[in-house]
Structures are given as structure tokens and as C-alpha cells.
N, C-alpha and C positions, 0 to 999 in steps of 0.2 A: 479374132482374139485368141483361140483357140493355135494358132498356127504360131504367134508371139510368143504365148507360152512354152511349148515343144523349144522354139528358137531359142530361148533366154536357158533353158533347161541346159542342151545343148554346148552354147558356147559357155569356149574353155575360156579361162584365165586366172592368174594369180591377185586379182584386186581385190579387196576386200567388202566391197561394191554388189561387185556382179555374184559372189559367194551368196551377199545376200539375197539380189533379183533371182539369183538360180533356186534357194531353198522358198521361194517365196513360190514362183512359180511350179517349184514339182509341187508343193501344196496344195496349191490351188487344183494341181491338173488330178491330186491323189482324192480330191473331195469327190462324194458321190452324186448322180445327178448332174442338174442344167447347173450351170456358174454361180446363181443365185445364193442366199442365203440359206445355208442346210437351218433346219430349227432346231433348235435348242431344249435337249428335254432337261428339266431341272430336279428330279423328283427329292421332296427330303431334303429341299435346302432351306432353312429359316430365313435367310436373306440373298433372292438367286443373282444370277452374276452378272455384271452390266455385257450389253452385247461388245464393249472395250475388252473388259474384263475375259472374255471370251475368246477374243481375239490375240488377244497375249497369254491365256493358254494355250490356244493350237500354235505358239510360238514356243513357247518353253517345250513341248512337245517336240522339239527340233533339235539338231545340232548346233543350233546357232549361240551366242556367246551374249550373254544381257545385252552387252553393249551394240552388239551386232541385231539383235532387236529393235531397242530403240533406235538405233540406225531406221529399223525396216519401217517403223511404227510413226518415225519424224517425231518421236518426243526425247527429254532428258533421260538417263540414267537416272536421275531420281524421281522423275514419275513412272519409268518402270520399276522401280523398287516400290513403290507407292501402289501401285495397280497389282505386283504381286502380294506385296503384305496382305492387300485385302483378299484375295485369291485363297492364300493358304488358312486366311482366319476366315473364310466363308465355307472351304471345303474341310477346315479343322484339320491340317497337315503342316509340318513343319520344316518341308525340304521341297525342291525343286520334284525332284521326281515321285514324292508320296503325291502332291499337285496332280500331276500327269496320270498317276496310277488311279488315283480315287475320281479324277474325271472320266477315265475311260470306265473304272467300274458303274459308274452314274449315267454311260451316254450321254457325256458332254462334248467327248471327242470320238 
């Protein structure tokens, strides 16, 4: 699995496809530990974050583009709008990157 990963990382191209399998993969490869599920520390959240929810932050965490998410995610642009609303009203932020900032100060990411 491990040698897919580096591969996919790797190759070049202009599709807007492989952009995504390539950010998806250095993700994976930049997670700490076995492949597994890292856990999730949640401390101080009144309502903590579905492990979906979770997942489409370490996306927003990225260069990648909403729509280029949901691409990665296999769902609509409007449930990724839907997954982040809740997102930003559970970690009480109002932007994309306030999201990203108060999960890494939380150890979420």
C-alpha cells in the first residue's frame, strides 16, 4: 500500500483527477504512525466532530478546492457545504482557515 502511495504522490499530470489522488495520498503518507486511524483528541467541544466531519477537515486543511474535495470525498458540493457549516458552528469559526487554525490549536489535526 505503502509503495501506491509514494506512486500516486509521484506521478505527474495535468487532470484534475490525479491532483486530487496526489493530495490525498501525500496525506495519508504525512499521517503519523501505521495507516490506521490516528484518534482524535476533541477537548472543550460541546458537540465533538463526526469522524466524516473530521475527514473533511484534514481536507480543508489542503490546497485542494471545495469542489475538488468532494470530488475526493464521492459526495455533492452541497453536502460538503453541509459538513462544513457544521464544522465551523462546532469549532465556533467563521472562515475556512479560522476551521484549520483552531483544529490544529485543539489537536484535531
Amino acid at each position: 500500500m505503502l509503495d501506491l502511495l509514494h506512486h500516486a504522490v509521484r506521478t505527474t499530470g495535468g487532470d484534475d483527477h490525479r491532483g486530487v489522488v496526489r493530495a490525498w495520498a501525500r496525506r495519508l503518507l504525512e499521517r503519523p504512525g501505521p495507516m490506521a486511524e490516528a484518534p482524535v483528541t476533541q477537548q472543550s467541544l460541546a458537540d465533538p466532530l463526526s469522524q466524516r466531519e473530521v475527514e473533511v477537515l484534514r481536507l480543508l486543511d489542503s490546497e485542494l478546492t471545495g469542489p475538488q474535495i468532494a470530488d475526493a470525498l464521492f459526495v455533492s458540493l452541497n453536502t460538503l457545504r453541509t459538513h462544513t457549516k457544521r464544522i465551523f458552528t462546532k469549532l465556533d469559526v467563521k472562515t475556512r482557515a479560522a476551521a484549520v487554525r483552531r483544529a490544529h490549536e485543539r489537536g484535531l489535526l
